[in-house]
C-alpha positions as CSV (number, residue, x, y, z in Angstrom):
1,X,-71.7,10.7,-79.4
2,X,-74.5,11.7,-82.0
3,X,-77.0,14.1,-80.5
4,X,-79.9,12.0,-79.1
5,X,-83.3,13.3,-80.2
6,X,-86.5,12.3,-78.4
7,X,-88.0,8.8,-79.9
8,X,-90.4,8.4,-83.3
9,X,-93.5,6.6,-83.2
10,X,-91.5,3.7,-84.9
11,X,-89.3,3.6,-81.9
12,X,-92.5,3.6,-78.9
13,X,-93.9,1.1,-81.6
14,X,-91.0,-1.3,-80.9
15,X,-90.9,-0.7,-77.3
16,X,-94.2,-2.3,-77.0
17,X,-93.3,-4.8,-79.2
18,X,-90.3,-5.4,-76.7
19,X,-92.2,-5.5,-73.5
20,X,-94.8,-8.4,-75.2
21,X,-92.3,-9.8,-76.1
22,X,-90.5,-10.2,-72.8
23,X,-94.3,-11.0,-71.4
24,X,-94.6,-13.9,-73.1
25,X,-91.3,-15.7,-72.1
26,X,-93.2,-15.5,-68.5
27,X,-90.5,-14.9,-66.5
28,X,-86.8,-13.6,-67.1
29,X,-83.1,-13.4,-65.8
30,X,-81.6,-10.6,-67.3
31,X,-77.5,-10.5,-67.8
32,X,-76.8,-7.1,-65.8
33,X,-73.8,-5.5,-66.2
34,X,-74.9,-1.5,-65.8
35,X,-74.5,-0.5,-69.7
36,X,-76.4,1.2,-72.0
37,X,-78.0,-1.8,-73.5
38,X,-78.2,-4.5,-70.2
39,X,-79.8,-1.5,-68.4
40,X,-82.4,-0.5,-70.9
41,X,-83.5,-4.4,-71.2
42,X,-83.8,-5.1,-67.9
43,X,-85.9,-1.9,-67.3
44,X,-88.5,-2.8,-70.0
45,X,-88.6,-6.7,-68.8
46,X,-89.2,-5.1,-65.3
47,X,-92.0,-2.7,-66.8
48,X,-93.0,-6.1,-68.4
49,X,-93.1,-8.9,-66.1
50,X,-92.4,-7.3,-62.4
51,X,-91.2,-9.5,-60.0
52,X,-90.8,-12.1,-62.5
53,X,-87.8,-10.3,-64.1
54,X,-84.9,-10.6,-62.1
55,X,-80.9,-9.1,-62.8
56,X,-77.8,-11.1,-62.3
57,X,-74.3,-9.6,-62.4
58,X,-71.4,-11.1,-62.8
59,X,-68.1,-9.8,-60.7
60,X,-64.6,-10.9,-61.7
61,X,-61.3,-8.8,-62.2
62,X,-61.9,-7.6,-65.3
63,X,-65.3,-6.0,-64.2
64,X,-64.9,-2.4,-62.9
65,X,-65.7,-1.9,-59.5
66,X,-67.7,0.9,-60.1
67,X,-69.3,-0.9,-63.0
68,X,-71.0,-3.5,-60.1
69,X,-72.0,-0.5,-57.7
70,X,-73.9,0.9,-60.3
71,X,-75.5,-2.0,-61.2
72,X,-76.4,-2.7,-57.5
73,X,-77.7,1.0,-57.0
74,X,-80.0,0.7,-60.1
75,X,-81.4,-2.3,-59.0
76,X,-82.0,-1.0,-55.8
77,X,-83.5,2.1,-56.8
78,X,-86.2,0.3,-58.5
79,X,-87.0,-2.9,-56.2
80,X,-85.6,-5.3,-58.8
81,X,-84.2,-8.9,-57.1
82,X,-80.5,-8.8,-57.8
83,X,-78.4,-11.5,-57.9
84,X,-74.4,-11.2,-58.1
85,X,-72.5,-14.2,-59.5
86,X,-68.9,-14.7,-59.1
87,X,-67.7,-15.2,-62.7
88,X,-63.8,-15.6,-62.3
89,X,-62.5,-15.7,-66.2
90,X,-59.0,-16.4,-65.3
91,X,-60.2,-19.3,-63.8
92,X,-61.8,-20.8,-67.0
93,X,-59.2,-23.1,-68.5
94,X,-57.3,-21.5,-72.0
95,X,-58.4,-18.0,-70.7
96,X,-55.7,-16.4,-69.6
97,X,-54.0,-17.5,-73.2
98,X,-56.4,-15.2,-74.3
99,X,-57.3,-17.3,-77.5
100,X,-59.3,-15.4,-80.3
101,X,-62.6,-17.6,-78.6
102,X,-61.8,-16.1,-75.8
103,X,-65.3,-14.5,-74.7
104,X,-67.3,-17.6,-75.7
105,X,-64.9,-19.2,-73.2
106,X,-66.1,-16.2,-70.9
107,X,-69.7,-16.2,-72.0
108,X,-70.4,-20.0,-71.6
109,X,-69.5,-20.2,-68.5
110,X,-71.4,-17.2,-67.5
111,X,-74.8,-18.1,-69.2
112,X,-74.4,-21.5,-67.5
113,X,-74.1,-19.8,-64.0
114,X,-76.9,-17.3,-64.9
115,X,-78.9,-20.3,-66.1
116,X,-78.3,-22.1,-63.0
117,X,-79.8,-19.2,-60.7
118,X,-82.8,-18.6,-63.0
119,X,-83.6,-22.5,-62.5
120,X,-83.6,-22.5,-58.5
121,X,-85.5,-19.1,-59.0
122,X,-88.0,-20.2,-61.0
123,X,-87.3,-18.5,-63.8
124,X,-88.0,-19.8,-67.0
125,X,-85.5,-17.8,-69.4
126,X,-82.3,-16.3,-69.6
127,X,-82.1,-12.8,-72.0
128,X,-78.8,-11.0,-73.3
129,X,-78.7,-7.1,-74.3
130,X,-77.0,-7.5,-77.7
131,X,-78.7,-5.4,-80.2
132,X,-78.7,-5.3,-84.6
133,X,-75.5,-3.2,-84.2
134,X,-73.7,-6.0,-82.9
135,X,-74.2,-8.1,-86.1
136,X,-71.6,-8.1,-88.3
137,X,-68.9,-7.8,-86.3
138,X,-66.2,-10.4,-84.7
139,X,-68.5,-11.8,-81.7
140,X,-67.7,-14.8,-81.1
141,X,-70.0,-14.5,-77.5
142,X,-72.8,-15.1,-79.5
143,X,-71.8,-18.5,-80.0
144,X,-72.9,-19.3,-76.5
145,X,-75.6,-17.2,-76.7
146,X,-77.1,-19.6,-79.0
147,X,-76.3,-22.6,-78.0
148,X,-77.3,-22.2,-75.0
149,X,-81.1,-21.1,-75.5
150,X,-80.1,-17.8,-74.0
151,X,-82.8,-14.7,-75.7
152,X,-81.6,-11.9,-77.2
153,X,-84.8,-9.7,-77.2
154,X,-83.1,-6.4,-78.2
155,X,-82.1,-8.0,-81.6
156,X,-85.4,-10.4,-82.0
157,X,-87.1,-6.9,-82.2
158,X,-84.8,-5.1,-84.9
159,X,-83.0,-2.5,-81.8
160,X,-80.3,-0.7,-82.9
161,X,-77.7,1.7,-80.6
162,X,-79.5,4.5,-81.6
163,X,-82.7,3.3,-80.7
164,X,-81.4,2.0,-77.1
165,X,-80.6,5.3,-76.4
166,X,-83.4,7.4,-77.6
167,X,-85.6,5.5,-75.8
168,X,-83.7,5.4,-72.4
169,X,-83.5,9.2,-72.4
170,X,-87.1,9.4,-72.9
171,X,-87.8,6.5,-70.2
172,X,-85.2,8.8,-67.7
173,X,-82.7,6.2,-67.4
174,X,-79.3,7.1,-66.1
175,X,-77.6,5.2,-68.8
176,X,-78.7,7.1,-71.8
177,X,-76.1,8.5,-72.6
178,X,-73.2,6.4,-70.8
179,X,-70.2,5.6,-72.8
180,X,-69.8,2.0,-74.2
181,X,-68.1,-0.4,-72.0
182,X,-66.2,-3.9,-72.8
183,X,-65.1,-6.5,-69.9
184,X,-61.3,-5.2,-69.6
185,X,-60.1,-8.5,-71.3
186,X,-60.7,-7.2,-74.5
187,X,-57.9,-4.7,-74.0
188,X,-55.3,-7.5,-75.0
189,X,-54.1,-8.2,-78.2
190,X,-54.9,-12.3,-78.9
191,X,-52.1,-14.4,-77.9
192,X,-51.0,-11.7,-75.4
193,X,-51.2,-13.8,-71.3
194,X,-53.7,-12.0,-69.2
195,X,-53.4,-11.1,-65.6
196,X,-54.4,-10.0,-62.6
197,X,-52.1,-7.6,-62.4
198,X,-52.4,-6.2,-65.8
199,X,-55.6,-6.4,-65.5
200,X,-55.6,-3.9,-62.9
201,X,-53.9,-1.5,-64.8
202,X,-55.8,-1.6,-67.5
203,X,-58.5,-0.7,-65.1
204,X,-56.8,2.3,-62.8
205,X,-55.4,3.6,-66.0
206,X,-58.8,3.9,-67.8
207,X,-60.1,5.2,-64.3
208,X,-57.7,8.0,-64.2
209,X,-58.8,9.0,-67.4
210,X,-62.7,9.4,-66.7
211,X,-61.6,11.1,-63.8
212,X,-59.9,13.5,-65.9
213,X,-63.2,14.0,-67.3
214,X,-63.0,11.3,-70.7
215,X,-65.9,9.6,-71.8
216,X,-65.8,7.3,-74.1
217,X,-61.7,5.8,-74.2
218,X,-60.0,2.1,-74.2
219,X,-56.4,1.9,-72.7
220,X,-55.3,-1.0,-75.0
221,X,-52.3,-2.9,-73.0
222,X,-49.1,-4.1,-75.4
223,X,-46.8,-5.3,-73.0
224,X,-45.9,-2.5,-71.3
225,X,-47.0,-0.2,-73.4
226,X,-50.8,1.6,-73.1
227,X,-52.2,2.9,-76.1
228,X,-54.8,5.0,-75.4
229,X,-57.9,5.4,-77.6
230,X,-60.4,8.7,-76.7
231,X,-62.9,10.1,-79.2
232,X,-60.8,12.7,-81.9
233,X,-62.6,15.5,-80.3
234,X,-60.5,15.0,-77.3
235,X,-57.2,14.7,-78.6
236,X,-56.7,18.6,-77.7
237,X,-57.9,18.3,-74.5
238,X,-55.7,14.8,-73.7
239,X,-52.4,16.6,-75.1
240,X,-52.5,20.0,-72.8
241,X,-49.3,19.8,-71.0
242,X,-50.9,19.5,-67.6
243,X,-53.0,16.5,-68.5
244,X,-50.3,14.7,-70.7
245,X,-48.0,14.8,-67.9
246,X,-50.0,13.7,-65.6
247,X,-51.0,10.8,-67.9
248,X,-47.6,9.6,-68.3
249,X,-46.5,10.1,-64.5
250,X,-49.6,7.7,-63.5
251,X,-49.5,5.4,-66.0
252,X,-45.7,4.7,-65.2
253,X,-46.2,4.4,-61.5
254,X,-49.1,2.1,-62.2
255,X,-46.5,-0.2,-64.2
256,X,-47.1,0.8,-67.9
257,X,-43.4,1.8,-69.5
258,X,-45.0,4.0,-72.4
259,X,-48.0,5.6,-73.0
260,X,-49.0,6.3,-76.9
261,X,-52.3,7.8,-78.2
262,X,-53.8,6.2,-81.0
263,X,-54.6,9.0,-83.4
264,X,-57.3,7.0,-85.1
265,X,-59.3,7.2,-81.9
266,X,-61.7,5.2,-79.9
267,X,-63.8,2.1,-82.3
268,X,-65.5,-0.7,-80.7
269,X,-62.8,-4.0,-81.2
270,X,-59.9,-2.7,-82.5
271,X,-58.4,-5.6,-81.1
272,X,-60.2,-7.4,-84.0
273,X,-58.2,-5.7,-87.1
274,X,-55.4,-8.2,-86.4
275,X,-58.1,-11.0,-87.2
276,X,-57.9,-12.7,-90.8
277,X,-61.5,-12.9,-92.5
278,X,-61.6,-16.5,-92.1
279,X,-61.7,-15.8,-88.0
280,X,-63.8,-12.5,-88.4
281,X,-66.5,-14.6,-90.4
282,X,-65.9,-17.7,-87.7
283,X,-67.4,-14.7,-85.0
284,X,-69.8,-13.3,-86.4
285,X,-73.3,-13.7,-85.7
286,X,-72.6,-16.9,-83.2
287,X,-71.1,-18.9,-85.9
């Protein structure tokens, strides 16, 4: 990750763009799922409305465990209502088939339960963390996002990444500097049947690796095979005979029958380079 440098006046400008922003919608029910970008949102709508902003976090098997602690303990920390949704994608119909739609499957049924809770709260909006860098790519999420009414505040006021993360160091959030996360789905190539099961290796596998002391990493699941994506700069660390073995022991009593390592490294949706351009542009940007 870039070095993160304390925020410009530009950035502080947009931060109080972002918090009248969020004042205006009145009230708010933030998606919380403990990242960089959910995290910094619901902290400013918080700062902006108080009591009026409320989190909801969705728990299903391709959530991390410790992903929904930290969520919980943040909200706690801060006295901000909390409200955790079973969201059980499997259960969706196609999902498992893991179609190339498949987190506007995930995502429309989620708003819609989000939605749901904001109503018998009182709430008179729903807001999304997406931010400018996720334009452009293969989201197809977005989709729901808009037709559903659902705000994305972080991109209505021109956030990028970079900004996020400035400005949650200088606000002393815990997240500033927390590698990206995806919902473990996106660890299967399209077409490829998810699972519970493989689900849960996708998950101990990538937890073994943190524990190791990796940051930012995917553990992509082809059949039986993981391929492991870290950041270049760890590639030396990842192959030292101690940690390589132990790698490949664990990832074969978890189920996995080979372990690679990518050596183009960790990217956001590599999944997605399979995609044709027709499907890409089909994604992007909700369309």
């Amino acid at each position: 990750m870039e070095t993160v440098k304390n925020p410009t006046r530009e950035q502080l400008a947009k931060y109080e763009a972002l918090k009248r922003y969020l004042e205006s919608l009145g009230s708010a029910a933030v998606a919380f799922s403990s990242g960089v970008d959910s995290t910094f949102l619901l902290y400013a709508a918080h700062e902006a409305l108080g009591d009026c902003a409320i989190a909801v976090t969705a728990a299903s098997c391709s959530f991390p465990v410790r992903e929904l602690n930290e969520a919980r303990e943040f909200c706690a920390s801060r006295g901000i209502r909390h409200f955790v949704v079973e969201s059980e994608e499997l259960d969706i119909e196609g999902f498992s088939h893991n179609p190339k739609n498949r987190c506007y499957l995930c995502k429309r049924e989620l708003f819609e339960k989000i939605g749901a809770i904001a109503r018998a709260q009182g709430i008179a909006a729903v807001a999304e963390g997406s931010n400018l860098d996720d334009n452009g790519d293969y989201r197809p999420g977005l989709q729901a996002v808009a037709e559903l009414g659902v705000k994305s505040p972080l991109r209505a006021c021109g956030f990028s990444k970079a900004d996020i993360r400035a400005l949650s160091k200088f606000l002393g959030l815990p997240t500033w500097d927390k590698q990206s996360f995806a919902c473990l789905s996106s660890r299967f190539p399209y077409g490829d049947e998810i699972s519970r099961e493989k689900l849960g290796m996708v998950d101990r596998a990538e937890q073994l690796l943190i524990d190791l002391g990796f940051r930012q990493l995917r553990v992509r699941i082809h059949g039986k095979i993981a391929r492991v994506e870290l950041e270049p700069a760890d590639f030396q660390a990842f192959l030292r005979d101690e940690v390589r073995l132990k790698v490949y022991e664990s990832f074969k009593a978890m189920g996995f029958d080979y372990v690679t390592l990518d050596i183009l490294g960790y990217r956001t949706g590599s999944m997605n380079e399979t995609l044709s351009e027709d499907d890409r542009m089909k994604g992007v940007n909700g369309t």
